[in-house]
ROSE-4610 file (N, C-alpha, C; in Angstrom, 1 decimal, always signed):
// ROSE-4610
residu = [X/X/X/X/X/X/X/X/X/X/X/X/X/X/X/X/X/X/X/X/X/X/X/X/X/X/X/X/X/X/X/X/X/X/X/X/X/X/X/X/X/X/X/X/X/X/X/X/X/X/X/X/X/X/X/X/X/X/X/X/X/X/X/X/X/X/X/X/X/X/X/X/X/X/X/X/X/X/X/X/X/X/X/X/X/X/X/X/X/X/X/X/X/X/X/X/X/X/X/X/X/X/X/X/X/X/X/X/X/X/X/X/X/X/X/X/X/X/X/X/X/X/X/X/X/X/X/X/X/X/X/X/X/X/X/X/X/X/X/X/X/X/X/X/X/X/X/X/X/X/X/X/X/X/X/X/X/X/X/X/X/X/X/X/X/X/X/X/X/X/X/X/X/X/X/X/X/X/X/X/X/X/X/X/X/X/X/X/X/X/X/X/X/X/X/X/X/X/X/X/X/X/X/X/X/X/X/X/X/X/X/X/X/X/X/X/X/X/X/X/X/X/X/X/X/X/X/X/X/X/X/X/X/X/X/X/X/X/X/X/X/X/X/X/X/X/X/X/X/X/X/X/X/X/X/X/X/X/X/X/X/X/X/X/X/X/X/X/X/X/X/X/X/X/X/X/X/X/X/X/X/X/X/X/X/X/X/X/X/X/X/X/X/X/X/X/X/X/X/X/X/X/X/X/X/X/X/X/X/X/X/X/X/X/X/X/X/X/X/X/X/X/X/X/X/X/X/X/X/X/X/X/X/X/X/X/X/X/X/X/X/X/X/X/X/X/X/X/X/X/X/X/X/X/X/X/X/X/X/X/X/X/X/X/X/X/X/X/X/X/X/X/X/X/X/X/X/X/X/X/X/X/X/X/X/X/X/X/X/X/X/X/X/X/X/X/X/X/X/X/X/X/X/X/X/X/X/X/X/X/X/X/X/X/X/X/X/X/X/X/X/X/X/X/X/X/X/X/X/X/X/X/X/X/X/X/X/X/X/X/X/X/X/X/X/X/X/X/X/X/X/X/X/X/X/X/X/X/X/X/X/X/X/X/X/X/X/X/X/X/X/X/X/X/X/X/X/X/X/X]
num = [1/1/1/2/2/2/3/3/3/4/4/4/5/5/5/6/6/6/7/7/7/8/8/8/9/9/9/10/10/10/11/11/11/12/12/12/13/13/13/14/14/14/15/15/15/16/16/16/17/17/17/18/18/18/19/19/19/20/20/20/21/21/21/22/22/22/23/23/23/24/24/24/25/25/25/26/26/26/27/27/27/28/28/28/29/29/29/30/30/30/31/31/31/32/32/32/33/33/33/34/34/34/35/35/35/36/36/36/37/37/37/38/38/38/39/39/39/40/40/40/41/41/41/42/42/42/43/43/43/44/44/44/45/45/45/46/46/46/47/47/47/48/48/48/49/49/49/50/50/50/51/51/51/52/52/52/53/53/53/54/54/54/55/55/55/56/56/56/57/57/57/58/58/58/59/59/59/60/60/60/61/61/61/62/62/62/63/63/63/64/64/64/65/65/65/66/66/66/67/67/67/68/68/68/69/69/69/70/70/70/71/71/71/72/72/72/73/73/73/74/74/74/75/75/75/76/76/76/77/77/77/78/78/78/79/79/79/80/80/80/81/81/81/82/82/82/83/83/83/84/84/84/85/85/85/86/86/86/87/87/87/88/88/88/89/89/89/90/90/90/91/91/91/92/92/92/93/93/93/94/94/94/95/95/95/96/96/96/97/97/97/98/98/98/99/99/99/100/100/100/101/101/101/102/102/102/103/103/103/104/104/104/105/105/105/106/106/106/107/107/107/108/108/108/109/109/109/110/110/110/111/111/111/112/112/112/113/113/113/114/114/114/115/115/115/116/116/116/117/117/117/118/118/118/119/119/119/120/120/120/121/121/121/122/122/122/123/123/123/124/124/124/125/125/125/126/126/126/127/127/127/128/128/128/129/129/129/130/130/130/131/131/131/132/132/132/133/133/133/134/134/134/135/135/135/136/136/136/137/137/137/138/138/138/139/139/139/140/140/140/141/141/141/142/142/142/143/143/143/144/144/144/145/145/145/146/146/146/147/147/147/148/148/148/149/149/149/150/150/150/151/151/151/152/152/152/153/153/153/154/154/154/155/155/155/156/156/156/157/157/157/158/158/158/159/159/159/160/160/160]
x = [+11.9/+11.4/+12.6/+12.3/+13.4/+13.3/+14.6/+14.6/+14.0/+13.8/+13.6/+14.3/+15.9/+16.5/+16.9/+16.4/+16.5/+15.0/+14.3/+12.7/+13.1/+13.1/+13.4/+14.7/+15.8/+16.7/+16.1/+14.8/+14.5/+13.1/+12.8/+11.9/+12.2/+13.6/+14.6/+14.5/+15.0/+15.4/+14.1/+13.0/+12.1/+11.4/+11.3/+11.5/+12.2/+13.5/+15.0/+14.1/+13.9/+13.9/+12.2/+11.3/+9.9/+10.1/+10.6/+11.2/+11.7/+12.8/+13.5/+13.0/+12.3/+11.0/+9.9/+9.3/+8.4/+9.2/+10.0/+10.9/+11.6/+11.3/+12.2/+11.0/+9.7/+9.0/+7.8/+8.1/+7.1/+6.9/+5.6/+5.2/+4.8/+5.3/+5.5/+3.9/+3.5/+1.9/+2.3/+3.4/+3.3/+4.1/+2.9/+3.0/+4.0/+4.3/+6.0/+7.0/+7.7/+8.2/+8.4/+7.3/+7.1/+7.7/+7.0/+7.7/+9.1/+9.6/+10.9/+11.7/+11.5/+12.0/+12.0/+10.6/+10.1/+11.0/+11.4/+11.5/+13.7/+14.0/+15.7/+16.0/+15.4/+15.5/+15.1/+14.2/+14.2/+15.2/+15.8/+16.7/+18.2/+18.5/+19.2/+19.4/+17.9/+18.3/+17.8/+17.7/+17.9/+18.4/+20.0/+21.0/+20.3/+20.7/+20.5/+19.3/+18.5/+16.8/+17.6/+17.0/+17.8/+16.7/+15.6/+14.7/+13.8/+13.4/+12.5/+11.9/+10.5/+10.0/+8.2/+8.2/+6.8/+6.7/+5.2/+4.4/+3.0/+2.5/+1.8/+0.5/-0.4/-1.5/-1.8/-1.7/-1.3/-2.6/-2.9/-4.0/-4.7/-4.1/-4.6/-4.8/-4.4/-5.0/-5.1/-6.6/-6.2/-6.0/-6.6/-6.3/-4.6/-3.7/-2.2/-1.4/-0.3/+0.3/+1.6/+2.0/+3.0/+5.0/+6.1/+6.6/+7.2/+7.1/+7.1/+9.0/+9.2/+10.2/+10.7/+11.8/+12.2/+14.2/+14.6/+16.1/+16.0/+17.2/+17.6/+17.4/+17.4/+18.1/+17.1/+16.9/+16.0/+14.9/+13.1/+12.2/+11.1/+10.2/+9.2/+8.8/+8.4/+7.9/+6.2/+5.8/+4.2/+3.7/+2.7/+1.9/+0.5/+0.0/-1.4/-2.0/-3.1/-3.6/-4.2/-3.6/-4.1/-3.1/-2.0/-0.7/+0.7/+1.3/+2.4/+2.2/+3.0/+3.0/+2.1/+2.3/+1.8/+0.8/+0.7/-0.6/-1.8/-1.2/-2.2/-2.6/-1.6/-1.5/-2.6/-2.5/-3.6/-4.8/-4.7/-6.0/-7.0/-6.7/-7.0/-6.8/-5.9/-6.2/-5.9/-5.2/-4.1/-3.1/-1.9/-0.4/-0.2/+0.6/+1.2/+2.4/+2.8/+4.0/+3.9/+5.4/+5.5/+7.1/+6.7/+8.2/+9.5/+8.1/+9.2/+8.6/+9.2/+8.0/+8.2/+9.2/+9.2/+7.5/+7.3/+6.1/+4.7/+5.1/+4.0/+3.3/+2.0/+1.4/+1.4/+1.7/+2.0/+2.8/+3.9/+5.3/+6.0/+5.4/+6.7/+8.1/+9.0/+10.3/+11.2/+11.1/+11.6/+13.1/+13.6/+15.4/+15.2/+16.0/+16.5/+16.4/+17.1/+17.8/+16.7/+15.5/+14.7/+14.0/+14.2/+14.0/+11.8/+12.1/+11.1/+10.7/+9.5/+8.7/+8.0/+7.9/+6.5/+6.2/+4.9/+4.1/+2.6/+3.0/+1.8/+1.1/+0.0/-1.2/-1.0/-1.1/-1.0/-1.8/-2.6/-3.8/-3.7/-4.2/-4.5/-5.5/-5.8/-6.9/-7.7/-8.7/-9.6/-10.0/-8.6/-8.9/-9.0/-8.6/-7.8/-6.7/-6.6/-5.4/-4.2/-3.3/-2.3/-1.4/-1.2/+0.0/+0.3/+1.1/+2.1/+3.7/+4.0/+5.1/+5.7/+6.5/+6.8/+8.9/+9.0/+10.4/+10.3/+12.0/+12.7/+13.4/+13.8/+15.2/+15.6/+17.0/+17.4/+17.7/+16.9/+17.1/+15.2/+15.2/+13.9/+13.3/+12.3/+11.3/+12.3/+12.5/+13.4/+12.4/+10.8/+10.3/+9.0/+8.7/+7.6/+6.4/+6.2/+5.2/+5.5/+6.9/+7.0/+7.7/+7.9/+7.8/+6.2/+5.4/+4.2/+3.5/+3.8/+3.2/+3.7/+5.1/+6.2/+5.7/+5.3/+5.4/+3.9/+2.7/+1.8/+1.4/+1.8/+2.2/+2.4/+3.8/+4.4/+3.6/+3.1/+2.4/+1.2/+0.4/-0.6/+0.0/+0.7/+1.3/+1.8/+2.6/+2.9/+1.9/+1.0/+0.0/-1.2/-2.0/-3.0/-3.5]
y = [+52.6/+51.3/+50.3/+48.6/+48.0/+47.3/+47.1/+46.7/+44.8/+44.1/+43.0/+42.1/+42.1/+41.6/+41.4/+42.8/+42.9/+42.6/+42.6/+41.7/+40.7/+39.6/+38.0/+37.6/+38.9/+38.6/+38.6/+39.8/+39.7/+38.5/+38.0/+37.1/+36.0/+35.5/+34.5/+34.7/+35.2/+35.5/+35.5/+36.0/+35.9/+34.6/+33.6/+32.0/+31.3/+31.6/+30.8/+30.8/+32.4/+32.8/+31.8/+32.3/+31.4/+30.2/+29.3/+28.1/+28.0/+28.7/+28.1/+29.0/+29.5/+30.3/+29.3/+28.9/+27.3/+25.8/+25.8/+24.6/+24.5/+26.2/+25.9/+25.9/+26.6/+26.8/+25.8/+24.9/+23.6/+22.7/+23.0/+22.4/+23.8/+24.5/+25.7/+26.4/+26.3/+27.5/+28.6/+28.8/+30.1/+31.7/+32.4/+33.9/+34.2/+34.5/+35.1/+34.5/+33.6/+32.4/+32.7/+32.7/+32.8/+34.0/+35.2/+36.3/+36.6/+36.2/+36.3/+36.0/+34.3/+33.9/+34.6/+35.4/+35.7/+36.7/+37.7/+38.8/+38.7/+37.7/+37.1/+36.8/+35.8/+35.6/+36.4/+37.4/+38.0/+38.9/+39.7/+40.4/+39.7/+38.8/+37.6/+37.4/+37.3/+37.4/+39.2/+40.1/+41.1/+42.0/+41.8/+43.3/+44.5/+45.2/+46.3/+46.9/+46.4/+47.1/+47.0/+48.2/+49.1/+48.4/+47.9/+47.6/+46.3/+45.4/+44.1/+43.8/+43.6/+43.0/+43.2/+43.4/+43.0/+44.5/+44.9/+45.2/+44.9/+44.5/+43.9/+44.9/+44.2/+44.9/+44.5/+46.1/+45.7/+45.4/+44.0/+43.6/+44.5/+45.5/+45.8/+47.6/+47.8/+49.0/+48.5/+47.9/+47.2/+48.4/+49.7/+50.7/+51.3/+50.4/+50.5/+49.6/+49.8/+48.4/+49.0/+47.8/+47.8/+47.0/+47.2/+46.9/+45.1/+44.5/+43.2/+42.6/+41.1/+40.9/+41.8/+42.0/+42.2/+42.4/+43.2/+43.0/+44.3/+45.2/+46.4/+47.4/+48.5/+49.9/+50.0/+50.7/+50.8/+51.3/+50.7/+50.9/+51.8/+52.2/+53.0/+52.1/+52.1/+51.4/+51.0/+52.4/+52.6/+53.4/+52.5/+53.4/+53.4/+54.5/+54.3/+54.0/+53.7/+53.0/+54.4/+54.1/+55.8/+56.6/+56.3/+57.4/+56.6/+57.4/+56.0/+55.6/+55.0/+53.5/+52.5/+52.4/+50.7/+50.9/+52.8/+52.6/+52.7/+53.5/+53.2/+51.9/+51.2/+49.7/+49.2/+48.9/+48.4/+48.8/+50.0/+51.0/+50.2/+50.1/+49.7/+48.5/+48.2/+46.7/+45.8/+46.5/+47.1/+47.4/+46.9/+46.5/+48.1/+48.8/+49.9/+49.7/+50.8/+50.5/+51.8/+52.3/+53.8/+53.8/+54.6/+55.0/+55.8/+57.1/+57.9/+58.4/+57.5/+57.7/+59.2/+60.6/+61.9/+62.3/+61.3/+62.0/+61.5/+60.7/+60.3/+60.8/+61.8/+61.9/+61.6/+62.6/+61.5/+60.9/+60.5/+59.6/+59.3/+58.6/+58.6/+57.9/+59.0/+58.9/+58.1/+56.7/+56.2/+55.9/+55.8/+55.6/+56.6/+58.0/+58.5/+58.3/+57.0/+56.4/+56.4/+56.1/+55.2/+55.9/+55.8/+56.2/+55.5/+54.3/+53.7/+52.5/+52.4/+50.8/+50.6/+49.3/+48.4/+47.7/+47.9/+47.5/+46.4/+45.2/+44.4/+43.8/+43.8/+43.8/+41.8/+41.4/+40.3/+39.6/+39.2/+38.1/+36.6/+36.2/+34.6/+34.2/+32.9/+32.3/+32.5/+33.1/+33.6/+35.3/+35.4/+37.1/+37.6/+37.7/+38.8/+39.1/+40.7/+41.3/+41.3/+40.6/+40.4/+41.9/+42.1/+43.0/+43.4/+43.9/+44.1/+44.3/+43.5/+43.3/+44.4/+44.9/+46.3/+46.0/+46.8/+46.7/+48.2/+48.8/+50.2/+49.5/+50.8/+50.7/+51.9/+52.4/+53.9/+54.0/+53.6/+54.1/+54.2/+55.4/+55.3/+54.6/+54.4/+52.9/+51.9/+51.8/+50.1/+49.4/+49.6/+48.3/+48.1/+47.2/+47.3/+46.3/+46.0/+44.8/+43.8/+43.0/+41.8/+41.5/+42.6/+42.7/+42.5/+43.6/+43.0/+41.9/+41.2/+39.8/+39.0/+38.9/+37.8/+38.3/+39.3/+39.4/+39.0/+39.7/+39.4/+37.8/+36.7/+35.5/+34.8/+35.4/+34.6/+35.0/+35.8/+36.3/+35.3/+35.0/+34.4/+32.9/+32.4/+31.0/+30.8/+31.6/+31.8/+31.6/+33.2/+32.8/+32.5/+32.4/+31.5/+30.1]
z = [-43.3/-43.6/-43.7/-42.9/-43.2/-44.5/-44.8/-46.4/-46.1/-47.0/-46.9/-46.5/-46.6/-46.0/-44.8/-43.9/-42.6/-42.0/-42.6/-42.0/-41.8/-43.4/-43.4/-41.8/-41.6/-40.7/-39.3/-39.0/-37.6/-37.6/-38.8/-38.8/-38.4/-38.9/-38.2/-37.1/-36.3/-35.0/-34.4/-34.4/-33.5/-33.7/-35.1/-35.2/-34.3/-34.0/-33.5/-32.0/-31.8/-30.1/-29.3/-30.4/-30.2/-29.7/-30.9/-30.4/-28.9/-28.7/-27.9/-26.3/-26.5/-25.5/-25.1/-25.7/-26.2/-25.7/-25.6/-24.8/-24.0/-23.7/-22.1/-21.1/-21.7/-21.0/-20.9/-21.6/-21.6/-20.5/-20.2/-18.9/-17.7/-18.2/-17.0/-16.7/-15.7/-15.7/-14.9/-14.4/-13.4/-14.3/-14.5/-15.5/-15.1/-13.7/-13.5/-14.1/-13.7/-14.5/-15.7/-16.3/-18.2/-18.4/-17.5/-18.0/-18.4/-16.7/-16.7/-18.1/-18.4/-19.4/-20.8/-21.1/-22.2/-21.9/-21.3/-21.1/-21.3/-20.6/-20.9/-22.5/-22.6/-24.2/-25.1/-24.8/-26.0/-26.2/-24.9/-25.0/-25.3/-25.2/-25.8/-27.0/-27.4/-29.2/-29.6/-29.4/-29.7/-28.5/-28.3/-27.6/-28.1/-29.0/-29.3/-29.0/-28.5/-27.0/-26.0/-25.3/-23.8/-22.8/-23.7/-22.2/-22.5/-22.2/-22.4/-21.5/-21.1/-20.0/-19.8/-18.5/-18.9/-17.8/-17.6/-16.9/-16.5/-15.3/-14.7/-14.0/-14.7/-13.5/-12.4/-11.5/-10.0/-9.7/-8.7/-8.6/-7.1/-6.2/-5.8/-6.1/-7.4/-8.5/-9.8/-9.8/-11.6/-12.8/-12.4/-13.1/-13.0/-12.5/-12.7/-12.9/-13.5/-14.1/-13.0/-12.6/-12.2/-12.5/-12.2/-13.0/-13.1/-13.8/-13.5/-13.9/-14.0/-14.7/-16.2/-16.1/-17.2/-17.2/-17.9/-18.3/-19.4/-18.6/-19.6/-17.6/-18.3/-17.0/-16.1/-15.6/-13.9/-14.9/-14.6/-15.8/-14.7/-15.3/-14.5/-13.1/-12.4/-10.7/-11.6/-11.4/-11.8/-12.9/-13.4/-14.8/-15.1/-14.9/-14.8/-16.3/-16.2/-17.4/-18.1/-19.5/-20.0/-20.5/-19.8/-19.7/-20.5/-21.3/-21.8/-22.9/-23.8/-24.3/-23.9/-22.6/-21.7/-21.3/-20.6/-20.2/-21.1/-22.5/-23.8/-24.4/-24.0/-24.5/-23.7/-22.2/-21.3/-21.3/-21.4/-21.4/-22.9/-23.9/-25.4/-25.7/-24.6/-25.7/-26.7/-27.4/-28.5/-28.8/-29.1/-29.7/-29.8/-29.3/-29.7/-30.1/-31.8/-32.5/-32.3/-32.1/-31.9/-32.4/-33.4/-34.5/-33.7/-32.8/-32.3/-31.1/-29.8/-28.4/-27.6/-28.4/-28.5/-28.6/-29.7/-30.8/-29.8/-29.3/-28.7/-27.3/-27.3/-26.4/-25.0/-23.8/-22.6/-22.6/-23.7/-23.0/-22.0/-21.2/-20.1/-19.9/-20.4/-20.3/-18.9/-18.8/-18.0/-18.2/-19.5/-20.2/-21.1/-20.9/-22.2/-23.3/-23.1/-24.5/-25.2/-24.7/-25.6/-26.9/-28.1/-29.0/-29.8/-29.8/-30.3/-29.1/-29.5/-28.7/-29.2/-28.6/-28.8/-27.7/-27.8/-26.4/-26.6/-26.5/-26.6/-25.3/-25.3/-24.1/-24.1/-22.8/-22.2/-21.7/-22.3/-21.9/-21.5/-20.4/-20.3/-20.7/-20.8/-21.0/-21.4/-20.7/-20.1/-20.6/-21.3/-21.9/-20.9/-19.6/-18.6/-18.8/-18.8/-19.2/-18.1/-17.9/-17.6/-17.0/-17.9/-18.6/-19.2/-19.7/-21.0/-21.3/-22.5/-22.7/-23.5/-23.0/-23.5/-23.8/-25.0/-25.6/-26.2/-25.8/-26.0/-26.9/-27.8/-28.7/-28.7/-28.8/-29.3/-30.1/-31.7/-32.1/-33.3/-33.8/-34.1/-35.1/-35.0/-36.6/-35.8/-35.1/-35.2/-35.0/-35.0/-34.5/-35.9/-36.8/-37.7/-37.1/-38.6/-38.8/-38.2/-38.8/-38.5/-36.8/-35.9/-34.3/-34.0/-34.3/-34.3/-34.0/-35.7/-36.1/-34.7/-34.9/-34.2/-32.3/-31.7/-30.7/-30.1/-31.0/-30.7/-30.5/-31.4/-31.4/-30.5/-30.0/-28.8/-27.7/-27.4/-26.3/-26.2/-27.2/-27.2/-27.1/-27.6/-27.1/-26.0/-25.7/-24.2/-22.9/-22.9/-22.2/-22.2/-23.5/-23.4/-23.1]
């Protein structure tokens, strides 16, 4: 568990990054675009994640997400919905926090490294699922509540 000083610190940071996510991207409607951005900056203000970015549902298999913008090591191509982190995320609908993605059922091991994630589901407007915005760390629990709070957030300001 992080102590409260390192919450209040990544609570900052995902404040500072929001912001400055939110004004670069003002005015912008095109999802790729946003991705990209969403997916630079965050890794920007958090180095220490091996992987940032998004996954996309491929529109000509909506039952597969395919791999979209992102920043960090060579990431999966394809993931079926179901299977994964992402593909549990897509499949449900549902923010996965995963302490230790070893522990996790079906893991698919795309970077070694990757110890922990978090995977939040990506909706427009309209509540069509997008995608998902998916983040590695190597090291384990690096991701809690306040990733959560802070990511679910941006996602919904972003793309809705």
């Amino acid at each position: 568990m992080m102590s409260n000083e390192i919450q209040a610190a990544r609570a900052a940071i995902y404040d500072r990054a929001r912001k400055e996510i939110l004004a670069v991207l003002e005015g912008e409607t095109n999802p790729i675009a946003k991705m990209a951005t969403v997916a630079c900056l965050l890794a920007a203000a958090f180095p220490d994640n091996i992987w940032t970015g998004f996954y996309l549902v491929d529109p000509k298999k909506t039952d597969e997400l395919v791999v979209g913008p992102y920043q960090g090591t060579l990431g999966c191509l394809r993931i079926p919905f179901g299977r994964g982190v992402c593909g549990v995320a897509a499949a449900e609908g549902v923010t996965q926090l995963v302490e230790d993605v070893h522990a996790f059922p079906g893991h698919i091991a795309c970077d070694n490294r990757s110890r922990s994630e978090i995977v939040v589901p990506v909706r427009d407007s309209h509540g069509t699922l997008l995608g998902v915005l998916d983040i590695d760390n190597p090291q384990s629990a690096a991701f809690g509540e306040i990733d959560r709070q802070a990511l679910e957030t941006l996602v919904r300001e972003v793309f809705c």
